[in-house]
Every structure is written in structure tokens, then in C-alpha cells.
DRENKERO-408015 format. One record per residue (C-alpha): residue in three letters; x, y, z. Coordinates in steps of 0.1 Angstrom, whole numbers, plus 5000, padded with zeros to 4 digits. Example, Ala and Ser with C-alpha at 12.3 -4.5 7.8 and 13.67 -1.06 7.14 Angstrom:
% residues 2
ala512349555078 ser513749895071 
//
This chain:
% residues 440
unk220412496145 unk222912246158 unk225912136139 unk228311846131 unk231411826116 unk232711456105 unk236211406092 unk236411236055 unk239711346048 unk242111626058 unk240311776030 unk237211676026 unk234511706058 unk230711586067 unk228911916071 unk225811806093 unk223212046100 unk220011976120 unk217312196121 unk214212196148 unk210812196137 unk210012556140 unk213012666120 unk211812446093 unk208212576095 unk209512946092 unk210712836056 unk207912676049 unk205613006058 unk207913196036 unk208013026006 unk203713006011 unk203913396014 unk205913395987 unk203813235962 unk201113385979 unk201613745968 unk201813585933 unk199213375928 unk196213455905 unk193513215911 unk189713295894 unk187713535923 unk191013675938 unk192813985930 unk196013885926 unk197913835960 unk194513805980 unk193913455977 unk193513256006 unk196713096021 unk195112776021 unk194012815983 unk197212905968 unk198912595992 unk196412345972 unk196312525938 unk200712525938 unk201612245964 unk204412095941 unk205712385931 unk205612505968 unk207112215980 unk209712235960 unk210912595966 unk210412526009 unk212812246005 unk214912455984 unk214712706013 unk215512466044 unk218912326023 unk219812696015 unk219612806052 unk220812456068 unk223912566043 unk224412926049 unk223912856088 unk226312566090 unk229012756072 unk228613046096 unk228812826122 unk231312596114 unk234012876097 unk235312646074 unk236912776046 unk235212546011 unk236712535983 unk234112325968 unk230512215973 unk230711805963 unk227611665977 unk224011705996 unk222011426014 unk218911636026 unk217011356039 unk213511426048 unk212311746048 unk208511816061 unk206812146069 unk206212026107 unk209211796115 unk212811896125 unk215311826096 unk219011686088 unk221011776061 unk223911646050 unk226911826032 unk230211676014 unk232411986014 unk236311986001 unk238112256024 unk241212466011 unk243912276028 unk245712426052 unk250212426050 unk252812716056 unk253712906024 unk257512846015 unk259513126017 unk259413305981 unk261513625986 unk264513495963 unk263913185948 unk266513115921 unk266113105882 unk268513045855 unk267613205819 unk269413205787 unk271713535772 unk269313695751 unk271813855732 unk271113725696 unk274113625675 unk275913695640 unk275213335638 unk271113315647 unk270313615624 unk272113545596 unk270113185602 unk266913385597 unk267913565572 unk268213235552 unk264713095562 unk263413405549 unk265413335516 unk264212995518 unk260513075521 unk260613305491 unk262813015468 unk262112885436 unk262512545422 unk263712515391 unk264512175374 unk267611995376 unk268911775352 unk271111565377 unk271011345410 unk269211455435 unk271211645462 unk270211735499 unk268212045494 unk266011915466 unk262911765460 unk261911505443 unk258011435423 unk257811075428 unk255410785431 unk255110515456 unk253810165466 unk254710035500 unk254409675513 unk254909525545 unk256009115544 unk253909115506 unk251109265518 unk249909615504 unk249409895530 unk246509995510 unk244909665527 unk246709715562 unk245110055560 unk242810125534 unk241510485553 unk244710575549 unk245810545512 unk248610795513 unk250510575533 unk249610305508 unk250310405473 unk250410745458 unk250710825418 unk252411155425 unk253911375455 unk257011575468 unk259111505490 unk262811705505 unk265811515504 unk267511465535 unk265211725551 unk265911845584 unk261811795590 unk260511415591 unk258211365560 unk255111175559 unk256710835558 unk259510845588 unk262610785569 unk261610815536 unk263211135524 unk266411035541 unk267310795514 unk266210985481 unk269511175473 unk271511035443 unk268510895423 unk267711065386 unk264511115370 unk263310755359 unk265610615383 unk263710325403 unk264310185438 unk263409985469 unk263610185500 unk262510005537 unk261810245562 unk260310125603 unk257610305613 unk258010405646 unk256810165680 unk254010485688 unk253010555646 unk249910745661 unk249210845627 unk248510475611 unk248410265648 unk248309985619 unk251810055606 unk253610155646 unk256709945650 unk256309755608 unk258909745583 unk257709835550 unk259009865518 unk258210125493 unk259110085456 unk259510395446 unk260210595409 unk261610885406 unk259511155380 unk261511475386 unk263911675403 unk264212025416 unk266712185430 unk266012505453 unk267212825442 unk267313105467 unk266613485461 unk269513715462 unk269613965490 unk268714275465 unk266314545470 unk263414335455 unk264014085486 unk264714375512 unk261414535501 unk259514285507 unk260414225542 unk260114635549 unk264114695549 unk266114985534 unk268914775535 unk270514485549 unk271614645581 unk268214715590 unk266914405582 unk269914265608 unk268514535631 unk264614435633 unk265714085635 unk268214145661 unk265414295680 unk262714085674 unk265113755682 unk266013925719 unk262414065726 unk261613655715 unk264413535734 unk263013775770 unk259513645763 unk261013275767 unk263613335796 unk260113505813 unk258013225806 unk260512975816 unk261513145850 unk257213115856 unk257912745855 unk260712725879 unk259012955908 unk255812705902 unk258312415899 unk260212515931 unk257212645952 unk255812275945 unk258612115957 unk258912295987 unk255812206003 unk253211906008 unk249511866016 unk246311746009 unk245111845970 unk241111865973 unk240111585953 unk236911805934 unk239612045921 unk241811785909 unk238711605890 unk237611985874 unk241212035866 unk241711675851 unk238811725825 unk240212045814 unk243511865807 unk241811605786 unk240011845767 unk243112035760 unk245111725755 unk242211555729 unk241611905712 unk245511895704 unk246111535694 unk242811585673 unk244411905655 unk247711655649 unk245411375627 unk245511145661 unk242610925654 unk240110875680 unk240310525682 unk244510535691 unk243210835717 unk240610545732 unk243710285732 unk245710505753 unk242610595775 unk244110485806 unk247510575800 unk246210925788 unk243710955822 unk246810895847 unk248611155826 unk246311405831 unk245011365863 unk249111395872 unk248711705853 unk245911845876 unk247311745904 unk250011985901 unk248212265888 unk246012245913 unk248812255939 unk250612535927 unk247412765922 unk246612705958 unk250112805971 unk250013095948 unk246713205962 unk248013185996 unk250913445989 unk248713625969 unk246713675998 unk249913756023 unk251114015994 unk247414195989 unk247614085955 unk244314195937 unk242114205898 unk242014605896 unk239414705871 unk242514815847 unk243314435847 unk239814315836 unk240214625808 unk242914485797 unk241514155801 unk238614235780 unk239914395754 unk242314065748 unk239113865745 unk237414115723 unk240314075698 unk240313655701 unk237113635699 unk236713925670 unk233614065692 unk233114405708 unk234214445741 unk230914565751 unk229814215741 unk232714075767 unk231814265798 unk227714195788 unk228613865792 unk230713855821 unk228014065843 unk225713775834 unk228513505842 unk229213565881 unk231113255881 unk233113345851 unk233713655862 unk235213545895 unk237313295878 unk238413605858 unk239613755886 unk241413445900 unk243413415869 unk244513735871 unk245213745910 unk247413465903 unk249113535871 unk249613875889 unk251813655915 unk253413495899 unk255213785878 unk255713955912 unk257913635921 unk259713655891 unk260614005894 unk262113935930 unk263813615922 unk267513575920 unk268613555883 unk271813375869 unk272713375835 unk273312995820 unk276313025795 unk275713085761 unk276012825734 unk278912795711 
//
């Protein structure tokens, strides 16, 4: 076996691997053997058949599983040989393979690149005081009030606070919405709907709540709002003016529960200290989770920026589709139309490919130190593991591991994930902390 190495990229070789004609023929014998002991053919006990017999009775399939053979060894023998280090298998040119002739084969290989790890012994991260205040709990306190509110009528102008029952009919330069974008009637012309005055969340129609307070039941008016330049939601409507004449059919004004022992019991309080207490602790344990996550991101961000090399195209591609997928999934879940997603195709491509890119990057330099630090998946991390898929999933974890032993592949990508998520908490828990100051 003779081998050659040709240089596509810093990151990306030839793997060329020529074998003589009697290396070939030993695959060749072995697959015939191979078939040989398995063949039934009429006369024959099964594995006595002639060599010659079985070779004519299964020559395709034969053939097949020989040349299957020669790429397999040509592989394993050129890796051996060559020591590189593959990240990913992109490409085979086999050329012609015959049970008598030497052969060439030809392999497109991406290699893990090769760079100095960055020194990570105290890299610096800023979190936020996770101190909760007066202030932030006794904001809680009111969504909870606000989530168990009635809405009682008012007999008055509406106020900030309220909402309004109304109907609606917009237009943009004369023209009804409804024939801008009949798939989208709500946007058109509704008969009846709510909607918050001066809400601190953006309605359905961008702008529309904003300018509702001070009108009466019965009241009437012309309100112009400008859909936004990147309206996703009606691509039809991004960047129009449109005018919606609205009429006002009632108004309610929001009436919050007292803080009695009705409104303690139901959120599992004695009193109202205790209910300060569990949300004093649930707001910092909240507040740690963040500052953790958020010091994850600038190890990953700093590691990045401390090193350059070659990303491995292959892995950039994988990575790029799983971006997409995530990206489309989410846009889908948000009403984003598929035909705005196909408008944006390019823009959303280079996006995502940037995206990969860096992932790619900083899983590499984490494996690297992961490596340096002895970092391993113990079998109490794929537990653990396990039984976190059992519960998303709502299967047994018997079910899990069943299908992970069939997986290899998955289960090795397992593994990775862990390795690396692993590292990256054992950077966080030696980096140097400062504390930003907290917000009046």
C-alpha cells in the first residue's frame, strides 16, 4: 500500500491510496469466502458449493461487497499510515476497482485544524448583582395581581390600563387591506376584538392601542398607524400607512385583586412575607441561572477572539443546516410566512452560515482544552442525560438508552456535548468575576 497526501486546503487534504494487485485480490477471495459459507444453491449443503458456483450464482452482489472491501481497507490503511487526525469524511473517487488489477482510491478528508489553545486560566466575566430588590418583587407581586384581574365595565373614557371591544376597517391610500391582503383579514376589517390602551406590549396592529385612551363607547375615530419597514407578519403592509376607522363598543377598566388570604392562597403563601420570601428566592436563583449563562457566552466569546484558523468547511455546512432548521422552526412558531422566509433566503443563508462558523470554532477550541484538562462523559453524565430526555420526550428511560445503543453516532455526539458543556462550566468556575453595578 503506497500513499499520497495532496494539499486542498490547510483543512481539507487528498487522501490517495494505491493498492497492488494482490492486495486487491485478497479482498476479493474474502468477500467469495464470505458468500461462500452462505450460499445455498440446489445439490449443495449449505456452504459446500463450489467457489466457482456461488461466484456466478451471486456475481453482483459479490462484486459489490469486494469493492466495498478494497475502499474500506484502502481507508483504514491510509489513515494508519498517514496519522491524520479527520474530522470528517467529505468525499471518495474509487476509480476502477478489478479482482486482478492494482487499484487507486481517492479520499476528500477535512482535518481538525491545528492552533495553540489561548490561555483560559482566568478569563474575565462581568455578571449582574443578583440581589433582588424591594423594587423587582413588589413588581411581581403586581403581575401576579394582574393575571388574576377582572374587568369590569366603565362608564367613562378609556384610560391607560383598559381595554377597549371595538371594530375596525383599515385602508391604505382608499384601498381596503382586505384586498392588499385578503389571507389576512384580521389586519383588514374585524366586527369585534380587544385591544389594551397604551399597553406596554405592541398589539396586533403596531401602534394601534397607543392611540385609543380618551374615546367612550360609541365614540368613532380615524387612527393612521405605519406598519413597520420588516412587517413579517403581512410583508404586504411592511413600511404602508393605513388608516383604520375605528368605533368604539365598550370599555373596561382592570380591577386588581386585593392582597387577602384568598389571593395569598392561591399562590401557596401564609402570608405576604412569605410570598416576598419565595419570590425573593426564585428572582436570585433566576437572576444566577442568567449571570451563569451569560458568563458561558463570554469565555466562548473571548476564547474566539483570541485565536484564528482554518474552520473545516464540512462542519460549518452540518452546522449551518442545523441553524436554519432552528432559525425556520422559530420564525414558523412566530406566524412568519414561508414565502417572506424564501424572500430573505439569501440574507437568512449568510446569517446562518455566520452562525456556524462560530459555533464551530468555539466547539473545536473547547475540545482542545477539554482534552489538555482530561475532561470526560462519566456514565453519571449520560444518567443524568437520560433521564432529561426521558422527561422531554415523556418516554422511559429504558426507551432512551435502547435507542442510543442502537445509535453509535448519536451516542458519541452525546458524549461530545457533554465533554464540552463539561468545559465550559470548568472555565466559568475559574474565571475572574466582577460585579457590574446595580441599576437604580
Amino acid at each position: 500500500m503506497n500513499i499520497e497526501i495532496q494539499d486542498v486546503s490547510e483543512v481539507r487534504k487528498n487522501l490517495v491510496v494505491s493498492l497492488d494487485a494482490n492486495e486487491v485480490a485478497v479482498e476479493h477471495k474474502a468477500s467469495l469466502a464470505e458468500f461462500s459459507k452462505m450460499a445455498r444453491l440446489p445439490g449443495f449443503r449449505p456452504g459446500k458449493a463450489p467457489a466457482h458456483l456461488v461466484q456466478k450464482r451471486h456475481a453482483k452482489e459479490i462484486d459489490e461487497d469486494f469493492k466495498q472491501r478494497v475502499v474500506s481497507k484502502a481507508y483504514r490503511g491510509g489513515i494508519e499510515q498517514s496519522k491524520l487526525d479527520v474530522i470528517s469524511f467529505t468525499d471518495v473517487k474509487p476509480g476502477e476497482i478489478g479482482s486482478d488489477k492494482p487499484a487507486t482510491i481517492s479520499f476528500t478528508l477535512d482535518i481538525r485544524p491545528e492552533f495553540k489553545v489561548p490561555d483560559y486560566s482566568a478569563l474575565k466575566t462581568e455578571v449582574a448583582p443578583t440581589d433582588p430588590t424591594d423594587a423587582e418583587i413588589d413588581a411581581i407581586i403586581e403581575s401576579l395581581r394582574a393575571e388574576r384581574a377582572d374587568f369590569k365595565v366603565a362608564e367613562r373614557a378609556s384610560q391607560k390600563g383598559d381595554y377597549v371591544k371595538l371594530a375596525y376597517e383599515g385602508k391604505v391610500e382608499d384601498k381596503p387591506i382586505l384586498e392588499i391582503a385578503p389571507e389576512k383579514q384580521i389586519y383588514g376589517k374585524v366586527p369585534q376584538t380587544w385591544e389594551e390602551v397604551e399597553g406596554e406590549n405592541e398589539g396586533l396592529i403596531p401602534g394601534l392601542g397607543k392611540q385609543l385612551a380618551g374615546l367612550s363607547k360609541g365614540d368613532k375615530k380615524d387612527i393612521t398607524v405605519t406598519f413597520p419597514a420588516d412587517f413579517q407578519a403581512v410583508p404586504a403592509l411592511a413600511g404602508k400607512t393605513a388608516t383604520y376607522a375605528v368605533e368604539i363598543q365598550e370599555v373596561r377598566e382592570r380591577v386588581l385583586p386585593e392582597i387577602n388570604d384568598d389571593f395569598l392562597k392561591a399562590q401557596q403563601a401564609a402570608n405576604l412575607d412569605e410570598l416576598k420570601s419565595k419570590i425573593r428566592n426564585n428572582l436570585k436563583a433566576r437572576k444566577e441561572y442568567e449571570n451563569r449563562q451569560n458568563q458561558r457566552r463570554q469565555i466562548t466569546e473571548a476564547l474566539n477572539a483570541q485565536v484564528e484558523f482554518p474552520v473545516p468547511q464540512s462542519l460549518i455546512e452540518e452546522e449551518t443546516q442545523n441553524v436554519l432548521r432552528g432559525f425556520v422552526d422559530e420564525n414558523m412558531r412566530r406566524g412568519i410566512t414561508q414565502q417572506q422566509l424564501e424572500k430573505d433566503k439569501d440574507q437568512i443563508i449568510a446569517g446562518a452560515q455566520q452562525a456556524a462558523q462560530t459555533r464551530v470554532k468555539s466547539r473545536l477550541i473547547l475540545a482542545k482544552i477539554a482534552e489538555a484538562e482530561k475532561v470526560a462523559a462519566t456514565e453519571q453524565d449520560l444518567d443524568m442525560f437520560v433521564y432529561r430526555e426521558a422527561n422531554a420526550q415523556n418516554a422511559r428511560p429504558e426507551k432512551i438508552v435502547k435507542d442510543l445503543t442502537k445509535d453509535r453516532n448519536r451516542l458519541r455526539s452525546v458524549q461530545q456535548s457533554i465533554i464540552l458543556d463539561k468545559t465550559l462550566d470548568l472555565l466559568v468556575s475559574r474565571a475572574t468575576v466582577t460585579t457590574s453595578e446595580k441599576k437604580s
